[in-house]
N, C-alpha and C positions, 0 to 999 in steps of 0.2 A: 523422152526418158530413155538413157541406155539401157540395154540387156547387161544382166548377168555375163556374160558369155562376151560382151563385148569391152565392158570394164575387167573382167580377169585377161585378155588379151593386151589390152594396157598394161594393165599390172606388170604383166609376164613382158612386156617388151621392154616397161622400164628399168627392170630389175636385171632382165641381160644388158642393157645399155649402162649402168653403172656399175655391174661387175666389169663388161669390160673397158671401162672407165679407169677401175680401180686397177687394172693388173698391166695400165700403158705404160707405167714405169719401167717393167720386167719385160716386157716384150722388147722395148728401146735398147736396153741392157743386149737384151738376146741378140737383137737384128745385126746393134754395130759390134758387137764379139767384144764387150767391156771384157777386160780382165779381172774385174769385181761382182761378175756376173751373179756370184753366188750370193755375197755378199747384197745387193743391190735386191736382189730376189728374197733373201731373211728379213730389212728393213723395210721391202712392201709391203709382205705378208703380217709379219707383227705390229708393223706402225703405223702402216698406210692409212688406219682408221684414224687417226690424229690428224690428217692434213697436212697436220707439219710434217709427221713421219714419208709423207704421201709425196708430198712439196722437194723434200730431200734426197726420196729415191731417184724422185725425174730428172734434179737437177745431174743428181751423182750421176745419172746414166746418160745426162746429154752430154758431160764434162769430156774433155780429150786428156787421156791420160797423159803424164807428162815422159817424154822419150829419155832414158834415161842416156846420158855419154859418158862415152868413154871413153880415157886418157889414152892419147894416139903421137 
């Protein structure tokens, strides 16, 4: 039978492994300098608990923005 002490160390390990779970999307954002950074970082924090909201941010932050041109 586990100790107390060694199920709250669980606990406590899995609960930081799924916060930082939860904030991969924002970090991706961060790392490649999206220019929707902010954006990307509102729609994890608010939505991220949906999945879907979650699903949408990592997408949006693994996306390559599109270069925009100009007429030359």
């Amino acid at each position: 039978m586990a100790s107390n002490f060694s199920v709250g160390l669980m606990t406590l390990a899995f609960l930081f492994f799924f916060v930082a779970l939860y904030f991969v999307p924002m970090g991706v954002a961060i790392a490649r300098k999206h220019r929707n950074t902010g954006a990307i970082v509102a729609l994890n924090l608010f939505l991220g608990w949906t999945m879907v909201g979650w699903v949408l941010a990592l997408v949006w932050a693994l996306m390559v923005p599109h270069k925009e041109h100009c007429a030359s």
